[in-house]
C-alpha positions in Angstrom: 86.8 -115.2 -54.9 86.5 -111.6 -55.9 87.9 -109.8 -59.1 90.6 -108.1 -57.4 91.9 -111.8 -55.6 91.6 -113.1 -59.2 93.6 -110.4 -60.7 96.1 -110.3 -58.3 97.0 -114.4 -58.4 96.8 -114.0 -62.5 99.4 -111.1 -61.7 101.5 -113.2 -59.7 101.8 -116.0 -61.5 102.6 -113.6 -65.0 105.5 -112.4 -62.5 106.8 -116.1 -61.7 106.3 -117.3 -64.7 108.3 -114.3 -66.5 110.8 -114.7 -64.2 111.9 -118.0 -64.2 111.7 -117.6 -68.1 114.1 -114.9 -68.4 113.1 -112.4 -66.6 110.8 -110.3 -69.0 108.0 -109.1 -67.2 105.7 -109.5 -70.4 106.2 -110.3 -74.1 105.1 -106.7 -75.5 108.1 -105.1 -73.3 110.6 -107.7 -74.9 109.5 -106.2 -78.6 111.1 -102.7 -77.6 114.9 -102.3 -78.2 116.6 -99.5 -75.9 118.9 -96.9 -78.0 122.0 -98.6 -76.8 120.5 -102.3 -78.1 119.8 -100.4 -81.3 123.3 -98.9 -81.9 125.3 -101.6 -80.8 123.1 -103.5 -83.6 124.3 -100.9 -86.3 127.9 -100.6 -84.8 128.0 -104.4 -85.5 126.1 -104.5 -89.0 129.1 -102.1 -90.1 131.9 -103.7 -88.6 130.6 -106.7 -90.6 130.4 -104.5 -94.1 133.6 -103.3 -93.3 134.9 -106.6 -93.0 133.4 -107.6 -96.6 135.0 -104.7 -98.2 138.4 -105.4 -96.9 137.8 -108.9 -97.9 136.9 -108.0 -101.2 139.8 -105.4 -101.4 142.6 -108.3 -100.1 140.7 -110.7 -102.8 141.3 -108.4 -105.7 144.8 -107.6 -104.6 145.6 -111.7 -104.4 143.9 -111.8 -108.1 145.8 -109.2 -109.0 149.2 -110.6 -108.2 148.6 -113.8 -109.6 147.7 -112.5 -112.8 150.1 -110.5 -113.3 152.9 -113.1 -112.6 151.5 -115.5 -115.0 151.1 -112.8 -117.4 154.2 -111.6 -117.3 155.5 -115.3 -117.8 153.1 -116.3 -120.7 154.5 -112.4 -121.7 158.4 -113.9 -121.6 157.9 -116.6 -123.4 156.0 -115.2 -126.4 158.2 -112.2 -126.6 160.8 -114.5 -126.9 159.4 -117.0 -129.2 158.1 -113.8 -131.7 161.2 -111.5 -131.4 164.3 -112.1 -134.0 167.5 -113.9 -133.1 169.4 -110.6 -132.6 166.9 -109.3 -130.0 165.5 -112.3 -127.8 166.4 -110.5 -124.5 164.4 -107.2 -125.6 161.6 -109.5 -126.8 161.2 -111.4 -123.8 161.4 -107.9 -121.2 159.0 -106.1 -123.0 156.7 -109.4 -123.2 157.0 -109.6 -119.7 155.8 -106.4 -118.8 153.3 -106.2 -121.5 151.8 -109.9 -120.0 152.5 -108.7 -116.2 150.3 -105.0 -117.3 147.9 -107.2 -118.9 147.4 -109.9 -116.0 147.0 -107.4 -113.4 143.9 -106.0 -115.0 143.0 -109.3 -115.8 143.0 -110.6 -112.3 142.0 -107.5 -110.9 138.7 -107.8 -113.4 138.0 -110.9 -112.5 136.7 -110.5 -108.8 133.6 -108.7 -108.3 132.2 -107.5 -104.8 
């Protein structure tokens, strides 16, 4: 058998064989990305840090919330408990927003991204 019959059946079967397993000619062309490969890679790694953020920023808000309603209620009843008889109902509002203020921060502080 001469080189060139050689060459040509070890061509051939590289061919066959890259076919049938994917259809990559050879394994150094599958190692190149094409510009469109490369951007839809960084379109999706930002879609995905946008996602974290907004998870993050949605996280925070819930914390938020939740602290400043039980703030606001651990607020109430201490501004109510320290304030004289003649001014319960002052005591207990501005315990309420004092605990809500305070809670907020609170829950806001306690999530970090």
């Amino acid at each position: 058998m001469s080189k060139k019959t050689v060459l040509s059946a070890v061509v051939a079967a590289i061919t066959v064989t890259s076919l049938v397993a994917g259809g990559v000619p050879s394994a150094a062309l599958a190692k190149h990305k094409t510009a469109a490969q490369i951007q839809a890679e960084k379109d999706a790694r930002l879609r995905r840090e946008e996602e974290r953020k907004a998870a993050c920023e949605q996280e925070k808000k819930d914390s938020k919330n939740k602290g400043a309603v039980i703030g606001a209620l651990a607020g109430a009843v201490g501004g109510n408990v320290v304030s004289g008889k003649k001014s319960k109902t002052a005591g207990t509002i501005a315990g309420a927003v004092v605990g809500g203020v305070v809670g907020a921060k609170m829950g806001k502080d306690k999530v970090k991204c």
